[in-house]
C-alpha positions as CSV (number, residue, x, y, z in Angstrom):
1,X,-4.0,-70.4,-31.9
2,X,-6.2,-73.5,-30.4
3,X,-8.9,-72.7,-28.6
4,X,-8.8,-73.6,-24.9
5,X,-10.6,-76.1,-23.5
6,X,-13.9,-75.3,-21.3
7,X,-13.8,-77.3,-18.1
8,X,-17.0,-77.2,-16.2
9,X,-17.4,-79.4,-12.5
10,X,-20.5,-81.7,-12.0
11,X,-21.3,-83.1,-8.6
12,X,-24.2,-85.2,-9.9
13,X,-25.2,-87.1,-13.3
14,X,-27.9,-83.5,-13.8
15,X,-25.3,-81.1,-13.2
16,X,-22.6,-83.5,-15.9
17,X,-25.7,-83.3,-18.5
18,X,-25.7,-80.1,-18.1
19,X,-22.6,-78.6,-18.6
20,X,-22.1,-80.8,-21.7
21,X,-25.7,-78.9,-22.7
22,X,-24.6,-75.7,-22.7
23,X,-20.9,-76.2,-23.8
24,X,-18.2,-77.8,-21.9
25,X,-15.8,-79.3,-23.4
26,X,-15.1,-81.5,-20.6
27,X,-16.5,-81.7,-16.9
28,X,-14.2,-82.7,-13.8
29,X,-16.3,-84.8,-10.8
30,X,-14.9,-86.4,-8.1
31,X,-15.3,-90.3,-7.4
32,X,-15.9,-92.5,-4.5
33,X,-11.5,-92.5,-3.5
34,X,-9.8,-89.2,-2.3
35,X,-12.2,-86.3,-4.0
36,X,-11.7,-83.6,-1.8
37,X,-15.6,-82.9,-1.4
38,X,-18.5,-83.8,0.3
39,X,-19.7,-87.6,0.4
40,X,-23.1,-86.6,-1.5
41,X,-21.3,-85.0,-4.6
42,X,-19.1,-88.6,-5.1
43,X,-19.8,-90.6,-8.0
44,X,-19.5,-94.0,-8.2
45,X,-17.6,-96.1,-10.4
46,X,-20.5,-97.6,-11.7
47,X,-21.6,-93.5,-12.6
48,X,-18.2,-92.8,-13.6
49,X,-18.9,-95.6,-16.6
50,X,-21.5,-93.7,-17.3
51,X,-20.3,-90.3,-17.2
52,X,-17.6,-91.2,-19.3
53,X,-19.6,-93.2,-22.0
54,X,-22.2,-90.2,-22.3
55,X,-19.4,-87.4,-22.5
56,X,-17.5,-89.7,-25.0
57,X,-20.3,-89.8,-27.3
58,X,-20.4,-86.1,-27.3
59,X,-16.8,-85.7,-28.1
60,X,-16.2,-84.5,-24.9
61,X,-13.5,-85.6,-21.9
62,X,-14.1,-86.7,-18.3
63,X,-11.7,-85.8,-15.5
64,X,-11.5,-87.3,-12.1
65,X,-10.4,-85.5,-8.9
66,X,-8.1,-87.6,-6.4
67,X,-6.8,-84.4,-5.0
68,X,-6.9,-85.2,-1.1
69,X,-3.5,-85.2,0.5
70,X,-3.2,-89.1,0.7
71,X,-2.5,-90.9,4.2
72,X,-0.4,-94.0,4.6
73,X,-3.2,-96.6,4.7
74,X,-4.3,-95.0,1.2
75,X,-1.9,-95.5,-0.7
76,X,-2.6,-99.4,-1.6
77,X,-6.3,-99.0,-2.4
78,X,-5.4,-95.7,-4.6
79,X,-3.4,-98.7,-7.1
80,X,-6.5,-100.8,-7.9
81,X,-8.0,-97.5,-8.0
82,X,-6.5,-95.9,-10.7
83,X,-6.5,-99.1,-12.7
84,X,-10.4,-98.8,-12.2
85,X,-10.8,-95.0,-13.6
86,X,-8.2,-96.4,-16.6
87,X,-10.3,-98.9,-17.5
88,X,-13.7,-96.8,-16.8
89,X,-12.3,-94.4,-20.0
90,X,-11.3,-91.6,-17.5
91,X,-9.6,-89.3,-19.4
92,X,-7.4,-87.6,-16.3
93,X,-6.8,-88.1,-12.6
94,X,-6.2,-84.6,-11.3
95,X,-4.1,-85.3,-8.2
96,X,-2.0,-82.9,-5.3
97,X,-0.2,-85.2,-3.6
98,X,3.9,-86.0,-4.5
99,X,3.0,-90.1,-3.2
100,X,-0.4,-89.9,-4.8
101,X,0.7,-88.8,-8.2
102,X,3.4,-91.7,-8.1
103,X,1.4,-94.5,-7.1
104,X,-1.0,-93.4,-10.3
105,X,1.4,-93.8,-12.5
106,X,3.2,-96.9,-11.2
107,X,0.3,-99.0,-11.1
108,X,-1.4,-97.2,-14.7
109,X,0.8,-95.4,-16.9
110,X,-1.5,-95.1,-19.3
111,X,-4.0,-93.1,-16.9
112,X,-3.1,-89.3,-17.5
113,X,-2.4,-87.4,-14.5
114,X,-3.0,-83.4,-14.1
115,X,-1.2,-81.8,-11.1
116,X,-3.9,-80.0,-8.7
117,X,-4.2,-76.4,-7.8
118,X,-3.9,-77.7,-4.9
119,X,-0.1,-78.7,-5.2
120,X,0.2,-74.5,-6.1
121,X,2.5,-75.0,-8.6
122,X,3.9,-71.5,-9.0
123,X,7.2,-71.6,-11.0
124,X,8.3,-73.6,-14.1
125,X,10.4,-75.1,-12.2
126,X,8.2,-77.3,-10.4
127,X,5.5,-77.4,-13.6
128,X,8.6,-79.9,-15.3
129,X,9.0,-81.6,-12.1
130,X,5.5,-83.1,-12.4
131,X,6.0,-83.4,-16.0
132,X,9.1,-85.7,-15.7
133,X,7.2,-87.8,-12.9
134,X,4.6,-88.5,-15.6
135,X,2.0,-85.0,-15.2
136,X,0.6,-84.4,-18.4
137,X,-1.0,-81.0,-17.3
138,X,-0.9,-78.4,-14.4
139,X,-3.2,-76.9,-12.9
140,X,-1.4,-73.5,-11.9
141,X,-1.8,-71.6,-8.1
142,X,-4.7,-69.2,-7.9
143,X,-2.1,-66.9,-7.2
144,X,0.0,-66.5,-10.5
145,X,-0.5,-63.9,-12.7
146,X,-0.5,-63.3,-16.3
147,X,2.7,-62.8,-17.1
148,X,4.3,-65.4,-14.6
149,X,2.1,-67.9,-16.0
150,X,3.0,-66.6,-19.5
151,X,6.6,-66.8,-18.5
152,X,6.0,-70.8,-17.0
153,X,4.2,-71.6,-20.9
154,X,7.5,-70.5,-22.4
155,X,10.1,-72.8,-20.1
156,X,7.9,-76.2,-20.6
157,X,8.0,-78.4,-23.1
158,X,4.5,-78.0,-25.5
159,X,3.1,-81.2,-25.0
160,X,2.7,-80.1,-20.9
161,X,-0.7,-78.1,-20.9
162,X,-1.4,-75.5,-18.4
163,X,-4.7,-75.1,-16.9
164,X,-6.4,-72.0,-14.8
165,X,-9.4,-71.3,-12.8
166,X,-11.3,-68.6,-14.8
167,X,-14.7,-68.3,-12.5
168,X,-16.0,-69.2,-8.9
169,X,-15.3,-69.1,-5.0
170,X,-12.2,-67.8,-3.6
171,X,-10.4,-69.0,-0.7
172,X,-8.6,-67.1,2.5
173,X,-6.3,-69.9,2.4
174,X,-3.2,-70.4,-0.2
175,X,-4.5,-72.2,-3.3
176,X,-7.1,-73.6,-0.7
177,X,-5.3,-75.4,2.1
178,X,-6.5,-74.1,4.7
179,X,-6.3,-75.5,8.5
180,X,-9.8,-73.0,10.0
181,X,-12.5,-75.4,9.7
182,X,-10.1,-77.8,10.8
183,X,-9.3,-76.3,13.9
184,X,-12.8,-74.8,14.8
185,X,-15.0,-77.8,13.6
186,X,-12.6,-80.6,12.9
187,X,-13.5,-81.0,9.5
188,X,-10.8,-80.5,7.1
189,X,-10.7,-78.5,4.4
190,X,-8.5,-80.5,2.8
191,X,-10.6,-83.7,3.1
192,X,-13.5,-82.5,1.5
193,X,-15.0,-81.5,4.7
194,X,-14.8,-77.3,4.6
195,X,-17.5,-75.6,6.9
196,X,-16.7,-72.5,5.5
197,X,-15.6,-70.2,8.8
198,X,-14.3,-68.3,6.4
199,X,-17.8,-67.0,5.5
200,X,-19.0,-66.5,8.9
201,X,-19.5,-63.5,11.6
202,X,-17.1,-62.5,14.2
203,X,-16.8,-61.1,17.6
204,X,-14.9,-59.7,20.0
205,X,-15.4,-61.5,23.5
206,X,-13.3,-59.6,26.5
207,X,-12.2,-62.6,28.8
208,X,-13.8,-61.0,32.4
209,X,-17.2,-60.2,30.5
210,X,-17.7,-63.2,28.5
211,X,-21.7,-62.4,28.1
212,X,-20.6,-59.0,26.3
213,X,-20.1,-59.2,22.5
214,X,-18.3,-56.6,20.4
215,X,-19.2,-56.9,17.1
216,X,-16.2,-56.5,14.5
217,X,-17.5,-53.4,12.8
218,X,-17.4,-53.3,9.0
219,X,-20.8,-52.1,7.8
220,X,-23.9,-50.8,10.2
221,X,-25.5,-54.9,9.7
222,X,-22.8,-56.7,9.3
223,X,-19.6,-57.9,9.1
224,X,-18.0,-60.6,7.2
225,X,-13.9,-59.8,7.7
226,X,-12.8,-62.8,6.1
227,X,-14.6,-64.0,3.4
228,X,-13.4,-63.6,0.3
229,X,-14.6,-62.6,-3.1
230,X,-15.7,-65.0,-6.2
231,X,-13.5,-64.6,-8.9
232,X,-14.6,-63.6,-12.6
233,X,-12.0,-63.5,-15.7
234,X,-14.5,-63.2,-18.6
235,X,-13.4,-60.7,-19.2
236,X,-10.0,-61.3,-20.3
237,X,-9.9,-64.5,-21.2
238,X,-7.9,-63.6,-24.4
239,X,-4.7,-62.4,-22.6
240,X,-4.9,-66.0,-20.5
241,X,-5.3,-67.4,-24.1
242,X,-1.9,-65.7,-25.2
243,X,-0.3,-66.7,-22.1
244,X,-0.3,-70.3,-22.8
245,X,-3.4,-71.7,-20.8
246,X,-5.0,-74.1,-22.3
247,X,-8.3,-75.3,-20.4
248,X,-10.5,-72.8,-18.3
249,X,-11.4,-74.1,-15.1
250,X,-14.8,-73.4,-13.9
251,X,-15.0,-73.7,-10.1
252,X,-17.9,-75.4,-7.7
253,X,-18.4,-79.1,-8.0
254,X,-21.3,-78.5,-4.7
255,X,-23.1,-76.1,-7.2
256,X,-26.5,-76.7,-8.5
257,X,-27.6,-77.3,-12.4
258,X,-28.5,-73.6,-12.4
259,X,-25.1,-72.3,-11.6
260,X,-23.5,-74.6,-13.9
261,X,-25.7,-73.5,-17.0
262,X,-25.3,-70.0,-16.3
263,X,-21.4,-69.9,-15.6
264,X,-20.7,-72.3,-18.8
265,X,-23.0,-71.1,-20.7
266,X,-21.5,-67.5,-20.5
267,X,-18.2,-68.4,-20.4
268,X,-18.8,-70.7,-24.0
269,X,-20.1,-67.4,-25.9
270,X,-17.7,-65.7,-24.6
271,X,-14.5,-68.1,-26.2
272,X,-16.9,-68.1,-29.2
273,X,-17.6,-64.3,-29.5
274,X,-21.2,-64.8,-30.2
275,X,-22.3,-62.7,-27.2
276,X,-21.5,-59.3,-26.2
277,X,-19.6,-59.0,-23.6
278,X,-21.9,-56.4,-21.5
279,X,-25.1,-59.5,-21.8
280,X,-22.9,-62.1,-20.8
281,X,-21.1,-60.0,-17.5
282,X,-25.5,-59.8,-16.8
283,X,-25.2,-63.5,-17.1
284,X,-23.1,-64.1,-14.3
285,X,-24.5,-61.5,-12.2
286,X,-28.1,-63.3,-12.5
287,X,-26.7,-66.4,-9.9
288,X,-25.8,-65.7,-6.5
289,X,-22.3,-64.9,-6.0
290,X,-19.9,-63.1,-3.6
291,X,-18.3,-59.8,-4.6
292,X,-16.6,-60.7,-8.3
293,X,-13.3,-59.4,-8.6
294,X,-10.2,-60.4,-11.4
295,X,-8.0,-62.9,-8.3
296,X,-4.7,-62.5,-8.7
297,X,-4.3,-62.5,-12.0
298,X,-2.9,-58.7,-12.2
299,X,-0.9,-58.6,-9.3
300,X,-1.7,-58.5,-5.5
301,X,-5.1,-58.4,-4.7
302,X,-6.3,-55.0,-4.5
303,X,-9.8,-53.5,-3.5
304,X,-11.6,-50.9,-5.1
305,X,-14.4,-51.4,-3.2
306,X,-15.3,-53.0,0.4
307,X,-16.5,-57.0,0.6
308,X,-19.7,-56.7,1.5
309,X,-19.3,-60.7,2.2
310,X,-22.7,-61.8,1.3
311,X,-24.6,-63.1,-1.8
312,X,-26.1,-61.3,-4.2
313,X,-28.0,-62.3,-7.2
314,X,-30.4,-60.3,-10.0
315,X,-32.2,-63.7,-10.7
316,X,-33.9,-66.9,-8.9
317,X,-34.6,-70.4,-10.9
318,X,-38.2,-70.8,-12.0
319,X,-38.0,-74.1,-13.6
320,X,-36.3,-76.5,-16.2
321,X,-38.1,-77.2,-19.3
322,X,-38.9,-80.9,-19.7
323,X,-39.0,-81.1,-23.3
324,X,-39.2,-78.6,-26.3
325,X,-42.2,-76.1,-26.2
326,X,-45.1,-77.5,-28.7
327,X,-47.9,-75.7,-30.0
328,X,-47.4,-72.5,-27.5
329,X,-47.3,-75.1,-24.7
330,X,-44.4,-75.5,-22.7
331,X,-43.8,-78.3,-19.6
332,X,-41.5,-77.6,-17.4
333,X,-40.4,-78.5,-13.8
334,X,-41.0,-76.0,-11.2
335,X,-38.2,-74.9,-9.1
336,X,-39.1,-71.6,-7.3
337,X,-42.1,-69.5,-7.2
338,X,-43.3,-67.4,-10.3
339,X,-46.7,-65.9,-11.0
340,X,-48.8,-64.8,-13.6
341,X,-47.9,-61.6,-15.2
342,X,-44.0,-62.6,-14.2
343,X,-41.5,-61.9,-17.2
344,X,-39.8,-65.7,-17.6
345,X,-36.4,-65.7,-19.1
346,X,-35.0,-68.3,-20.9
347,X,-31.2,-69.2,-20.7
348,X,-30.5,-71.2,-23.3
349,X,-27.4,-72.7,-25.1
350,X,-28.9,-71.5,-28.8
351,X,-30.2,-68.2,-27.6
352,X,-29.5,-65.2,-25.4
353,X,-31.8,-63.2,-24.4
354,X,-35.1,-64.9,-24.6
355,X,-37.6,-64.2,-22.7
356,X,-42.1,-64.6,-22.5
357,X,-44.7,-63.3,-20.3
358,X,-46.4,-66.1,-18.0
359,X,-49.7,-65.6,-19.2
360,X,-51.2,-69.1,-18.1
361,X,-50.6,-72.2,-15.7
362,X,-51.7,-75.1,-15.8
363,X,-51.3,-78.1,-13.5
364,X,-50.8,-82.0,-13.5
365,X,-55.0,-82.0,-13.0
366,X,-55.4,-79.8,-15.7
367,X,-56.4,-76.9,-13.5
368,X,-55.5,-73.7,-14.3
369,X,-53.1,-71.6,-11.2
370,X,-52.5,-67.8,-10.7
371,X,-48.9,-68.7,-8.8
372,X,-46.4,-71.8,-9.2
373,X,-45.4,-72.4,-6.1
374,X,-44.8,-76.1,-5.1
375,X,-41.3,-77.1,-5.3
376,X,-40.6,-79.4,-8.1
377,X,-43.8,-79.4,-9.2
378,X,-45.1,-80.6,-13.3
379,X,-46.5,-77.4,-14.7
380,X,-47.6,-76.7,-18.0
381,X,-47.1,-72.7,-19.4
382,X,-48.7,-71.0,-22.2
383,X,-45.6,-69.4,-24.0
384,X,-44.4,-68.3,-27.5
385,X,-40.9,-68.6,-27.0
386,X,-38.5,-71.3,-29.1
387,X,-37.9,-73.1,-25.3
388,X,-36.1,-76.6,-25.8
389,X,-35.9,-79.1,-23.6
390,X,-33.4,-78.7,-20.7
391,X,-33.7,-75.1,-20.6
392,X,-33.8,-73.2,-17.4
393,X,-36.5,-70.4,-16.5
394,X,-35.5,-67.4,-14.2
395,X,-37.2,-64.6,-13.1
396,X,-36.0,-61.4,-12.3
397,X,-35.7,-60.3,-8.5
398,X,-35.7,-57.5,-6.3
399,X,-33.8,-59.5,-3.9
400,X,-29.7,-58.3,-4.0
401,X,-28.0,-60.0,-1.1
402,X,-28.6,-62.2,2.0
403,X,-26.4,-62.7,4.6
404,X,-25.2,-66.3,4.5
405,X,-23.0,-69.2,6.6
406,X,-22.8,-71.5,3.4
């Protein structure tokens, strides 16, 4: 049986690197046209070239999100558009809408197209739909299970792929379209604008005492009613194997270079069998994340345990390693505070596990430190470790959870 595909998101050029560092085997971005994210995670065409050159010379594909529902006055600059991402050597446009999709491969039939999650494609039905309008992949609801996404695999022809998340936020909302933000901030979910209500606290407000708030009781110091869990399928990534999906799709093209290591590098071993399963589950609980639970992928969603609705994480991001450690020297980047004495772990594409005491720091003036603890500062570590060069340092926290609107 092929192995499936790893598909890791970037929002910028460091988080791209990145994922291609520790294993992708292609990364998803959205560009300057109908992304369905924030402005500052857009690349530009001129970055798409580049993207695409650098993951090309790896081996590796590039796919570019135009998954907004597309208006009228849209649809014309979406032709030159695809042209552009054809000729950038874009490997896929993964698109949602019906008009969208058509447009693409009207004005470049040569640009593949892979339907959205988005577009919840829940039946086989619909899955050949796309395919006879020109989709060379889905990308199935959030809400499928196993065996309905096993029983889609065997109604479509072979050469149509299937792809599934496998890891990263949830939504309240159906496969993500969702009006709340909308309505309460108007910014639209669906245009790359989410605020993430979802995520917040709520109260009860009695209409004749509108100074008197009732809190929503879920826990004694807080409640968080609505927000959802992250979802986590490392765990049986071998029965979506057998399915019939063919790329695993890591959420959170807004996360940082740290997430993105730690998700793909985990998820990597774990296709390979090179880690055990029990270190690698540690992995994922080392970034901050929402209650993990298995989506839908069983059946209805059903709690064992109460959503807690904040963040927790075992592990905060000391620094990135700015070339291979020489000589039991190491230079790094700083990205959060760490002291001497402080256990430094090492994630690291060729190693799991690794870890050294912080036994000495040493600053751009030569001058040796007891803490590290300017952002983003040049330090230089004593260390005995086999650290390489884009490596990230963590160190372990006593910090579990924080209560968050984000």
């Amino acid at each position: 049986m092929k192995k499936p595909e790893l598909l890791a998101p970037a929002g910028d050029m460091n988080c791209l690197k990145t994922a291609a560092r520790f294993g992708a085997d292609a990364v998803y971005i959205g560009g300057p046209l109908l992304q369905l994210r924030a402005e500052k995670s857009a690349f530009t065409e001129e970055n798409i070239d580049v993207a695409a050159k650098y993951l090309h010379s790896l081996d590796k594909k590039l796919y570019v999100t135009v998954n907004s529902f597309t208006k009228n006055h849209e649809i014309e600059p979406l032709k030159d558009y695809a042209r552009s991402l054809y000729s950038l050597g874009v490997d896929a446009a993964i698109v949602a809408d019906l008009g969208a999709l058509r447009t693409i491969k009207q004005a470049e039939p040569r640009l593949e197209v892979h339907i959205s999650t988005q577009a919840n494609c829940c039946n086989y039905a619909s899955a050949m739909a796309y395919y006879e309008l020109g989709a060379s992949r889905i990308v199935v609801a959030r809400e499928m299970t196993i065996d309905e996404i096993a029983e889609m695999h065997e109604k479509i022809p072979e050469e149509l792929e299937i792809e599934a998340f496998v890891h990263g936020a949830m939504c309240m909302a159906y496969s993500g379209r969702c009006l709340i933000s909308s309505y309460m901030n108007g910014r639209s979910g669906n245009r790359g604008e989410c605020t993430q209500p979802c995520r917040w606290e709520y109260y009860l407000v009695e209409r004749n005492r509108p100074n008197e708030y009732l809190k929503v009781e879920e826990y004694d110091d807080h409640s968080a009613l609505l927000s959802s869990h992250d979802m986590k399928a490392i765990g049986f990534l071998d029965k979506l194997s057998a399915a019939g999906v063919d790329s695993f799709k890591i959420e959170g093209r807004m996360k940082t270079e740290y997430y993105v290591a730690h998700v793909v590098n985990a998820y990597r071993h774990a296709i390979d069998k090179t880690a055990p399963m029990e270190l690698l589950e540690d992995e994922l609980n080392a970034i901050s994340h929402r209650p993990y639970n298995s989506g839908f992928y069983f059946g209805n969603l059903v709690h064992d345990h109460k959503n807690d609705g904040l963040y927790h994480w075992d592990c905060t991001f000391a620094g990135v390693a700015l070339e291979d450690c020489r000589d039991g020297m190491l230079r790094i980047q700083q990205r959060n505070f760490f002291k001497l004495g402080d256990t430094l772990e090492v994630l690291s594409p060729d190693s799991v596990g690794m870890k050294f005491t912080c036994s000495e720091i040493i600053n751009e003036n030569g001058e040796s430190c007891e803490t590290a603890c300017h952002p983003q500062e040049i330090l230089t570590l004593k260390c005995d470790a086999d650290v390489k060069q884009g490596d990230i340092l963590r160190v372990r926290t006593q910090k579990e959870k924080i209560i968050t609107n984000i």
